[in-house]
C-alpha positions in Angstrom: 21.5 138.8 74.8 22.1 136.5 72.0 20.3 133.3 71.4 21.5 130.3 71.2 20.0 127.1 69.4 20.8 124.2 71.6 20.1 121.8 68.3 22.7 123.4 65.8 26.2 121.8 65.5 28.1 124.6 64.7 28.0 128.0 66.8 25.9 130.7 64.6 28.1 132.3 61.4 29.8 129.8 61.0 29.1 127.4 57.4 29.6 123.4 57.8 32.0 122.0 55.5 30.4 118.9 55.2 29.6 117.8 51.6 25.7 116.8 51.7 25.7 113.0 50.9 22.2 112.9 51.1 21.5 114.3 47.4 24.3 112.3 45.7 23.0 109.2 47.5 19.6 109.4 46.3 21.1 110.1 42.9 23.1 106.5 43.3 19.8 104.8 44.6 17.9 105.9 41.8 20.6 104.8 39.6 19.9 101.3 41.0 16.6 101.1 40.6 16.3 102.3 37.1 19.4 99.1 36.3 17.5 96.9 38.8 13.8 97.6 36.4 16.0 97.5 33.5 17.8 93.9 34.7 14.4 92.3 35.2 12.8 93.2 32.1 16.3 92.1 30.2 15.5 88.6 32.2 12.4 89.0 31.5 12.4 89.3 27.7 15.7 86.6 27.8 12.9 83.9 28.9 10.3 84.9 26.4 12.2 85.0 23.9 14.8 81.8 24.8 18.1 83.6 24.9 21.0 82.0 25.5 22.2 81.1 29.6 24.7 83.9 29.6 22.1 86.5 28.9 19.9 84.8 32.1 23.5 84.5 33.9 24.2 88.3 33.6 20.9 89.5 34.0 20.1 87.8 36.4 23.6 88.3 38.4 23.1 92.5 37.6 19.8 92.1 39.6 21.1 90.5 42.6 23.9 93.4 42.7 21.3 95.6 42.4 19.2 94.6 45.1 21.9 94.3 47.4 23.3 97.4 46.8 19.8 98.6 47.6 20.0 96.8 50.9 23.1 97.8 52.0 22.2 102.0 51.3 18.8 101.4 52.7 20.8 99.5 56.1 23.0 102.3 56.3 21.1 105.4 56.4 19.5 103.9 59.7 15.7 104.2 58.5 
């Protein structure tokens, strides 16, 4: 009598195909965060220091894409 496991996907032997997004997304969202730190401090120091508005503009703007990205990853792996 074989036994099957009524929560597998894929009948026993056989391998799924599937690339697992799970490791290269967590690599990506670590990414991110590491740009997001880094973006703030760079804002950060720009204000201390009184940097030009570009430095503030571009900063500032690689934080927002940051965050968002962050959003959108967090959004999508339905957490």
């Amino acid at each position: 009598m074989t036994h099957t496991d009524s929560h597998r996907l894929n009948p026993a032997g056989e391998r799924d195909e599937t690339p697992d997004r799970s490791s290269s997304t967590s690599v990506v969202r670590a990414l991110l965060w590491v740009v997001l730190v880094v973006s703030v401090i760079a804002n950060t120091v720009a204000s201390t220091v009184g940097a030009d508005i570009a430095v503030h503009m571009v900063a500032g703007g690689t934080t927002a894409l940051c965050a968002t990205a962050l959003v959108v990853l967090r959004m999508r792996s339905g957490r």
